[in-house]
N, C-alpha and C positions, 0 to 999 in steps of 0.2 A: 337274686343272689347268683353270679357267675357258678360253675360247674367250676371246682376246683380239677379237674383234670383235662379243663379248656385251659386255665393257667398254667400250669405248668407245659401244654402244647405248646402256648406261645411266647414264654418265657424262653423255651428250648429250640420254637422256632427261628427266633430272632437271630439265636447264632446262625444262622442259614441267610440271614441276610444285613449285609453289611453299608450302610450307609454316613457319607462323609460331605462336609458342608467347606466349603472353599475358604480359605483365606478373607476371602474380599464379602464373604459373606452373600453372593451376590449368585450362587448355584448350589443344587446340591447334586452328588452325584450315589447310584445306586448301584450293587453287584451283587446276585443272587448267587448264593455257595452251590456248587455239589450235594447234594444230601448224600450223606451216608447210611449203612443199613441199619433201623433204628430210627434212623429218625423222622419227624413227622414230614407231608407231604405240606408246600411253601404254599400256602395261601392267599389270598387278600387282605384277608384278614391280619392274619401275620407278618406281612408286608406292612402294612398300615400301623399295627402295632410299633416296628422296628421305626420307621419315617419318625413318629409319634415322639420315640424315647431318644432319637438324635435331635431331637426338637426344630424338624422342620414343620413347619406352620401355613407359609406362603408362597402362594406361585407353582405349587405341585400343578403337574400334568398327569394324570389321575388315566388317560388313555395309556401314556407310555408306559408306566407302572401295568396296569394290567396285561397288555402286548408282553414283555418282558416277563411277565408271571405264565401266560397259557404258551407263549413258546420257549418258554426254560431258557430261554437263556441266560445259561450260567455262567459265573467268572468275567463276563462282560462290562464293566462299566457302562453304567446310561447316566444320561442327563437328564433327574426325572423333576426337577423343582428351578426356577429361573426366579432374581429379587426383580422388584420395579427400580428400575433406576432412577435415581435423584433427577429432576427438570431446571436446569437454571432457570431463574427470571430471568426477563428482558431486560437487558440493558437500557438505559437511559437513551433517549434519543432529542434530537430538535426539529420543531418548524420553523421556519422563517417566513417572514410576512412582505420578504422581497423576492426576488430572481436571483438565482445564486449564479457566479460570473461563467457556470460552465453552460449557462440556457442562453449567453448573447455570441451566437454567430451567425452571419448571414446567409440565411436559405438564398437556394437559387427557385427561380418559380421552373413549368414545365419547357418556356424556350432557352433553358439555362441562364437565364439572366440575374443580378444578383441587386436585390434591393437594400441598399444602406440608408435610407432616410429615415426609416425608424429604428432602424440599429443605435442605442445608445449602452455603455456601461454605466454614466450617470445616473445613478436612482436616489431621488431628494426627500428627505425625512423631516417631519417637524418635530418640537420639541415636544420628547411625553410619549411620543408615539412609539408602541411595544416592535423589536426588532425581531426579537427571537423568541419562542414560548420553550419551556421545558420540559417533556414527560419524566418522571423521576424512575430510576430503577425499579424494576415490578420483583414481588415475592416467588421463589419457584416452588414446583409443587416436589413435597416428597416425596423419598423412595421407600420402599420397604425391601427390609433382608431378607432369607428363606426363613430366620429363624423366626421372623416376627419385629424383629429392632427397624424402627425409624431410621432413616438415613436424610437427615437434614437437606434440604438444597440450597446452592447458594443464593443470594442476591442477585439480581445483574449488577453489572460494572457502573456505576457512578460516572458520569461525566461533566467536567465542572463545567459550566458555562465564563467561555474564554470573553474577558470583558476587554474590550478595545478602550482608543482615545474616545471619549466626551460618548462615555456610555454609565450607564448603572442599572445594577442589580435593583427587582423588585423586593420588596422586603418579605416575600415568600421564597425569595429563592429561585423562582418556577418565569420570572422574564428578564429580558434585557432590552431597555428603554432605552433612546436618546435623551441624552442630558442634554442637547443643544440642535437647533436646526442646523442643516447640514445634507451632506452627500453621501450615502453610504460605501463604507470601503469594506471588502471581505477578503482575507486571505487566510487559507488554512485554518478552516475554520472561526478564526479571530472576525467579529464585529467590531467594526469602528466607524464614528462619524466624524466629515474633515470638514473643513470651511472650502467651500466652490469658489476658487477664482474666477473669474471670467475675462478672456481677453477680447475684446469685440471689435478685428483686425486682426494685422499679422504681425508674426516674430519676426523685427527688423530694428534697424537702427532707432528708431521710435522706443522700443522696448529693452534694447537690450539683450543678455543673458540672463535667465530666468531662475527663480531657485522659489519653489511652491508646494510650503509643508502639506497642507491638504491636496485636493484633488483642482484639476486646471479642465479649462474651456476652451480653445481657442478657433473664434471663427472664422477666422483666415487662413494663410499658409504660414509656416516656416522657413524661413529661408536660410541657406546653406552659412554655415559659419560660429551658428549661435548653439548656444548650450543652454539645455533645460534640464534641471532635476524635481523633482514630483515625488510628492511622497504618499501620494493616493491613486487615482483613476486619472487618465490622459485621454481626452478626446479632441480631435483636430477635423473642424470641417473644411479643411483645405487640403493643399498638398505640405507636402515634406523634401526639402531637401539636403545634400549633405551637412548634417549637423551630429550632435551629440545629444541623445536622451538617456535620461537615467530614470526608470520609473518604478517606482515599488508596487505600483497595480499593477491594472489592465490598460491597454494601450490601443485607443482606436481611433483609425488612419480613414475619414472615409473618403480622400482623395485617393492620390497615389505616392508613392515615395520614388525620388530618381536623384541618382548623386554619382560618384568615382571613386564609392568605397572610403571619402576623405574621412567621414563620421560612421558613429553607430547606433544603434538605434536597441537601449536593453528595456525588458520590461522582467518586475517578480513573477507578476503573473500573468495571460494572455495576451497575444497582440492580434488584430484585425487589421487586414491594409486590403486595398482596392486591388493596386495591384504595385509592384516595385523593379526597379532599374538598378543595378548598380551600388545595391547598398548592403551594408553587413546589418544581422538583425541578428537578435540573440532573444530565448523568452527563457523564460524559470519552468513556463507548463507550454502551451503550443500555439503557433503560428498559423492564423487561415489568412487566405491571401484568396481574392475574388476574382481574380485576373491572374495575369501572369508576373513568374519573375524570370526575370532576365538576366544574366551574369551577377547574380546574388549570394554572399555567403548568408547562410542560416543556419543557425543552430537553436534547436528547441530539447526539452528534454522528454515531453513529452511526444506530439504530433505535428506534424507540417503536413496542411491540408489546402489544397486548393479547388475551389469551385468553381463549377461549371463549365459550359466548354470551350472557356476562354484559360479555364484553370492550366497552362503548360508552363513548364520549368526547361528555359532555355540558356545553358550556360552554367557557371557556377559550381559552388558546391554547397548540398542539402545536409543537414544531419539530424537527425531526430531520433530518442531512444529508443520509440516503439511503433511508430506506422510514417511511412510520406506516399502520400496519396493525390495524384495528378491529373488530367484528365490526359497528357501529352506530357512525353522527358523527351530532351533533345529538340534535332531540328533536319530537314531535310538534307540541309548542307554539312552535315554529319557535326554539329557544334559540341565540342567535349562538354560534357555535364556529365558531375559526380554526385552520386548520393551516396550516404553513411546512414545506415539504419543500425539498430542497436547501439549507438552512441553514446556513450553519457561519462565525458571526462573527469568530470567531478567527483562521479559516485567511483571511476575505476580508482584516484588518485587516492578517493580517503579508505578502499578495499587497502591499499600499498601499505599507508599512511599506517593502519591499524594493525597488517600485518607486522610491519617495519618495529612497532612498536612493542609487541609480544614478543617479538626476538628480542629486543636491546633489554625487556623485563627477566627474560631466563637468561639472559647474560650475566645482567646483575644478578642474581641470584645466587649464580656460582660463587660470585667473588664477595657478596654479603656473608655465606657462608662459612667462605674461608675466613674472614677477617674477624666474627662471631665467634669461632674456634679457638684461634687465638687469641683474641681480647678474651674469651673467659678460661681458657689457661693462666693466663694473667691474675686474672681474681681469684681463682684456685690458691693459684699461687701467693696470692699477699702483693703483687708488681702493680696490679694494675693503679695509672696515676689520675690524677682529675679532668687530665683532657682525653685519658684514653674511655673513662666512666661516659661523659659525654658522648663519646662517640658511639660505646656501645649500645644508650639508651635509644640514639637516633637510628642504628642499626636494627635494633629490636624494635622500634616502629615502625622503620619501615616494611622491616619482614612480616609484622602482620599487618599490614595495610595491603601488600601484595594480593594476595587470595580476591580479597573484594574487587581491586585494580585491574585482573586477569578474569576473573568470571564480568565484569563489566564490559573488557573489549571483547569478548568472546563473545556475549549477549549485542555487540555492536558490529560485531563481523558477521555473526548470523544473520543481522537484519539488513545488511550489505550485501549480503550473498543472495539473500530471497530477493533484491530489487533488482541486481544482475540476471539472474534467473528468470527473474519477468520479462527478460527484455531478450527470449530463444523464440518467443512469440512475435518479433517483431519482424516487421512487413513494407515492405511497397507494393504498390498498388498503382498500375497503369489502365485509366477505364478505356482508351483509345490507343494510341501506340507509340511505342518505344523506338527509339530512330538510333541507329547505329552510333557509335560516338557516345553513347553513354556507357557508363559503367556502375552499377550496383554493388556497393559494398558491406560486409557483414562483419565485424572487426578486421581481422587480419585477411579477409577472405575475400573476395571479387569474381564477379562477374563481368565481361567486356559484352557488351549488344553490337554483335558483327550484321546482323540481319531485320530487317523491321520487323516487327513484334507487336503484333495486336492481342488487346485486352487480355492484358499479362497481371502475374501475383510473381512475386520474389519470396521467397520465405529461405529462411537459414537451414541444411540439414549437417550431418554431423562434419563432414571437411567439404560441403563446396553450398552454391547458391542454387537454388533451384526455382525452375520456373515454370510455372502452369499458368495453364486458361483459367481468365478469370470471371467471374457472372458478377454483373451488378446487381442483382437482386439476392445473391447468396451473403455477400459483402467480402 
C-alpha cells in the first residue's frame, strides 16, 4: 500500500510538470515548471507520473526525459515522445513477359559500329500466351500515436491493368492474355495484340499507298511518294525515301532514310533509323539515329540520340524536350546547324490553352454574377417570367459546376508546370566536337559556337547557356 504522503508528493508534483500531445497525435512535448518554495523537488518518478496522466504511452525517449530532469531545465519545451508513422503498402506493380520498347535501341560495340540485324520492335505472341502478370496492392504497416491509438495505413494504389486490342483479363484479375496470335503493340503502358502484315518487297507502284491497322513488315524500301499509315509497330529493312508515315508505334529504319524534306516521317512512339539525309522526322518519345543526319528537321519530345562515331548532326535543325546527344554538331566548313533542347510545343501550347481558359472562367463569373443578381431581384420581386426562371436555373448550374471546372484545370496546370520543370535539366551533349556554325538553343536563349569545341555539355542556367567539359564516363 503506497505511503499516502508519496501521493500527495506527486499529485502536487505534477503541477511542476506540464505535458502536451500534438494535434496530429504524432509527438508529445514536455516542460518542467520552476519549483516554488514548498514545493517538492521534480523527480522521475514524478515526471513519469505526469507523462502517465496526459496519457502518453508510446514512443517516449526515456533518455531525454531524464537529461531534462538532472539539468533542470525549466520552462523549456522538449520533444520527449515521437508516434510510428503509418507505412503505406506498395502499390500495385506489373511484369511483362516481353521487352518493353524503351530496351530496342542499337548498341554500338567497342569500334563504334552499330549492329541492326538483330534489332527488331516486332515481338510475336501466340494465342493464350500471358503478356502481363499483376502484383495487387500490398497492406501497410501501422502507426501508433504517443497516446497509444492505432493509426491505420493506407493501401497502395490499385492499378488497373490497361487492356489493349485482342487482349483479355484472367479471371483472377492478376494477367493479361492474348486473345489471338499476333505482334505485340505497347504504348503507355497499354498492351495490345495487332495482326502482322508482311510486305515481302518494296513500297512502289506494285503496292500502292498503304493503310495497316495492326503492325507492318516491310522487306524492301520505300520509295518516295507513297503514303503509309500504321497503327502498330513499323519495321523497314530497307531504305526510306521521301514519303509520308504516320505510325502509332515504334518505327524502325534499319536502312537509311534520304529525301528533299518532300515527306515526313511521325511515329507515337520511338523511331530507329541508320542514318538520315534531308528528311523531317517527328516521334511522340525519342529518335536514335546510328549514323548521321544531315540537313534534317527533328523533332522528338523526348531524346535525339545519335550513335557512335559516325553519330554527327550536319546541318538542320534538332529539337528535343530533354537531351540531344551527338558524337559531332556541325561541320568543318562551318555548315549552320541548330539545335533546340527544352522544346516541347505541345505541352507550352496547352500550358497557354489552360491558362487562357481560367481567365475566360473568372470572366464569366463576373458577369454570371451580375446577371444572378438581378434575375433574383426579379423573383423577390414577383417579375420574374418563364424564360427569365430558365435562365436563372442554367445560371445556377453553372455557378456550381465552376469550382470543380477550376480546381480541375488547376490540377491540369500543375501537372503542366512539373513537365516544363523537367525539362531546366535539359542538355546537349557533344562527345567530340562542336564546329563553329552551330548554334545551341534553350527556349528564347542561344548560344552561337564561334570557336571549336571539344567534348562539350550545354545545360540552361538562369539567362544564358553554358558550357562545360564534358566526361563520358560521368554522362
Amino acid at each position: 500500500m503506497s505511503n499516502p504522503s508519496e501521493t500527495v508528493s506527486l499529485t502536487k508534483g505534477t503541477r511542476l510538470v506540464r505535458v502536451v500531445i500534438t494535434k496530429d497525435n504524432m509527438a508529445a512535448m514536455m516542460a518542467l515548471i520552476s519549483p516554488e518554495p514548498g514545493d517538492p523537488e521534480i523527480t522521475e518518478e514524478i515526471v513519469r507520473d505526469a507523462i502517465a496522466r496526459a496519457g502518453v504511452v508510446h514512443g517516449i525517449n526515456w533518455d531525454v526525459v531524464k537529461k531534462a530532469i538532472e539539468k533542470h531545465e525549466y520552462e523549456v519545451p522538449t520533444k520527449i515522445a515521437v508516434g510510428t508513422k503509418p507505412k503505406k503498402g506498395a502499390d500495385a506493380y506489373f511484369e511483362y513477359t516481353f521487352e518493353t520498347e524503351g530496351k530496342h535501341t542499337p548498341e554500338e560495340d567497342k569500334d563504334g559500329r552499330i549492329d541492326y540485324r538483330n534489332l527488331s520492335f516486332l515481338q510475336n505472341v501466340k494465342e493464350g500466351e500471358v503478356l502481363v502478370t499483376k502484383t495487387p496492392p500490398q497492406k501497410g504497416i501501422d502507426g501508433k500515436g504517443v497516446d497509444g491509438t492505432i493509426i491505420k495505413a493506407p493501401m497502395g494504389r490499385d492499378i488497373p491493368l490497361l487492356r489493349g486490342q485482342n487482349t483479355k483479363v484472367s479471371d483472377d484479375g492478376l494477367k493479361l492474355l492474348a486473345a489471338t496470335s499476333g505482334a505485340i503493340f505497347f504504348s503507355r503502358g497499354q498492351v495490345a495484340v495487332n495482326d502482322l502484315t508482311v510486305i515481302r518487297g518494296d513500297v512502289d507502284m506494285s503496292t500502292g499507298n498503304i493503310e495497316c491497322l495492326g503492325s507492318l513488315k516491310i522487306s524492301g524500301d520505300i520509295h518516295a511518294g507513297f503514303s503509309l499509315s500504321v497503327g502498330g509497330n513499323l519495321e523497314v529493312h530497307g531504305n526510306v525515301e521521301d514519303c509520308n508515315i504516320e505510325c502509332k508505334g515504334n518505327i524502325l529504319i534499319k536502312g537509311g532514310c534520304f529525301g528533299k524534306s518532300a515527306g515526313c516521317i511521325h511515329a507515337g512512339g520511338n523511331i530507329v533509323v541508320k542514318y538520315a539525309e534531308g528528311m523531317k522526322i517527328t516521334s511522340d518519345q525519342s529518335v536514335t539515329v546510328g549514323g548521321e543526319l544531315l540537313n534534317c528537321h527533328v523533332h522528338a519530345k523526348d531524346f535525339v540520340e545519335l550513335k557512335g562515331q559516325r553519330g554527327r548532326i550536319i546541318g538542320g535543325e534538332i529539337y528535343a524536350g530533354r537531351e540531344i546527344r551527338a558524337y559531332s554538331i556541325g561541320s568543318e566548313a562551318g555548315t549552320q546547324t541548330v539545335l533546340h533542347a527544352a522544346f516541347d510545343a505541345e505541352l507550352m501550347q496547352k500550358y497557354r490553352e489552360i491558362e487562357g481558359e481560367l481567365v475566360r472562367i473568372e470572366s464569366d463569373i463576373i458577369r454570371v454574377k451580375d446577371s444572378l443578381l438581378k434575375l433574383h431581384r426579379l423573383r423577390i420581386d414577383g417579375r420574374l417570367n418563364d424564360q427569365q426562371a430558365q435562365i436563372l436555373k442554367q445560371l445556377e448550374e453553372f455557378k456550381a459546376s465552376v469550382p470543380g471546372e477550376i480546381e480541375s484545370l488547376r490540377t491540369a496546370k500543375a501537372e503542366v508546370e512539373e513537365k516544363i520543370k523537367e525539362m531546366d535539366s535539359a542538355v546537349v551533349i557533344v562527345e567530340h566536337i562542336a564546329y563553329p556554325g552551330v548554334s545551341i538553343h534553350f527556349g528564347h536563349i542561344y548560344k552561337e559556337i564561334t570557336e571549336q569545341a571539344e567534348s562539350v555539355k550545354f545545360t540552361m542556367e538562369t539567362n544564358h547557356v553554358s558550357m562545360s567539359e564534358y566526361h563520358k564516363e560521368s554522362g
